[in-house]
N, C-alpha and C positions, 0 to 999 in steps of 0.2 A: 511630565505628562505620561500618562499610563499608555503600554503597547493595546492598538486595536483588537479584536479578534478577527478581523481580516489578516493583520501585520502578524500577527499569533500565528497564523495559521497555511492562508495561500502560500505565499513565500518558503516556508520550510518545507512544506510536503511535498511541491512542487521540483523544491532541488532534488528531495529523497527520492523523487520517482525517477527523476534523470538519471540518480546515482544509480537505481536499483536497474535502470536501462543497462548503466551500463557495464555490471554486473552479469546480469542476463548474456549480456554481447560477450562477455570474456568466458564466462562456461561453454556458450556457443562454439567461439572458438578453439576452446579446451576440449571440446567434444572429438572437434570437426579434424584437429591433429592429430590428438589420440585414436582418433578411428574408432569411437564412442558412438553408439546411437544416442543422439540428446535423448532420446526417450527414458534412456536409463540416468540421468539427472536429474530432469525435469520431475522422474517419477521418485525420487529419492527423498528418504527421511533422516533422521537424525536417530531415532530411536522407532522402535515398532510400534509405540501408542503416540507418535507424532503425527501431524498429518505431512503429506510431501510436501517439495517442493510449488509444483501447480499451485496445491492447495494455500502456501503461505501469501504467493504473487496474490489469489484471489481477493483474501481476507484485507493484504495493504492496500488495494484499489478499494474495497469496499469499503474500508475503513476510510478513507479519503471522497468517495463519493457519494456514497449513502449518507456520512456526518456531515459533511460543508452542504449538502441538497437540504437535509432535516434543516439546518441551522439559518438554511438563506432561502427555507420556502418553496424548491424549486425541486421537479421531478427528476430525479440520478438517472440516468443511463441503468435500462435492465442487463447484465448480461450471462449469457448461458452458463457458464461453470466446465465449458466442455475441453478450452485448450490443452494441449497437451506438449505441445513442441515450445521452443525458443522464440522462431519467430511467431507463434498464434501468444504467445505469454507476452512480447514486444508489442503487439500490438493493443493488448488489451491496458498495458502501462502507457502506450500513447494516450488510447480513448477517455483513460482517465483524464492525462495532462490537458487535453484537448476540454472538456468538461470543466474543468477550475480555471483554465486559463478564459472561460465565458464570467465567472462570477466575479459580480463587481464588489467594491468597498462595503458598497451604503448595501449590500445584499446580507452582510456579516455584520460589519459593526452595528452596534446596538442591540445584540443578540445575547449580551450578556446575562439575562434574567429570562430570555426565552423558555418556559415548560417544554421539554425533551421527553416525550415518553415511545417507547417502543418494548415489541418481543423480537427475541429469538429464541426458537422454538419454544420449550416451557418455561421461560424466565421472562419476564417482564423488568422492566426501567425505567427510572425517571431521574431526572436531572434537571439541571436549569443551563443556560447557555455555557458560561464558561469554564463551571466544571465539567459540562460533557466533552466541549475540548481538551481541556488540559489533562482531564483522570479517566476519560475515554478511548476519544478519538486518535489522541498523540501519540498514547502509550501503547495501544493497540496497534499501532501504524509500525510503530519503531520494533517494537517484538517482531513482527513477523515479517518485515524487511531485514530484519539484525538473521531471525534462522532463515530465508534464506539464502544469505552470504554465508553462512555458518554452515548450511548442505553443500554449497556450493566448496565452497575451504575444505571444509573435512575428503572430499573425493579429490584434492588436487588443482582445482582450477586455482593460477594466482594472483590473487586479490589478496589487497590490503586495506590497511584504517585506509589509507589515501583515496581508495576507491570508493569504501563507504563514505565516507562524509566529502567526498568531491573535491 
């Protein structure tokens, strides 16, 4: 029997966002010893033409809300872009889990063949259901969960594989 795209989907990104909570919580308290402003984390990149930190948390919730909303028909949670702190970046990995933890089975599966189209900014796309999860949404999700554990690693907080994959 072939996996759903509910079973594809809800279920791993779900744990990632937990993982990437709790990620979040150990930089926090790597901040909080070191006598760190999170702000200088939070604001942190990997390289000068990367985006920061903030910005990668943004992109893994988007990529989880904006894809499974597209895929199951339903309006995503709008949110500002404006966090800046640990706990404002906590919260907005809650509002996501809170959001998928509403979508049901029969909202995903059979969405396989679904027509996906969308922009961001001057690029345009299209897809069909399960390649936009699998060569979209997933890969998208995991890039920018993986840097930032990776911003997060490189200044010193300690996390490991065990943290990331939970």
């Amino acid at each position: 029997m072939a996996i759903s795209m509910y079973q594809a989907s809800v279920p791993q990104l779900k744990k990632m966002l937990i993982n990437l909570s709790t990620i979040l919580k150990k930089g926090e308290e790597y901040a909080s010893a070191k006598k760190i402003e999170g702000t200088v984390l939070t604001g942190d990149r990997l390289f000068p033409d990367m985006l920061p930190l903030t910005r990668q948390v943004f992109i893994a919730c988007d990529q989880v809300k904006n894809g499974l909303g597209r895929l199951a028909s339903i309006e995503p949670p709008k949110f500002d872009d404006i966090e800046t702190t640990f706990p404002e970046l906590q919260e907005r990995v809650a509002k996501t889990i809170a959001f998928i933890d509403n979508i049901k089975p029969e909202q995903l599966d059979g969405t396989e063949a679904k027509e996906i189209k969308f922009s961001i900014k001057e690029w345009s796309f299209e897809f069909v259901g399960e390649q936009y999860l699998l060569t979209w949404i997933i890969p998208n999700f995991y890039f920018h969960v993986t840097t930032t554990y990776n911003i997060l690693r490189h200044n010193g907080v300690e996390i490991g594989k065990a943290d990331f994959l939970g």
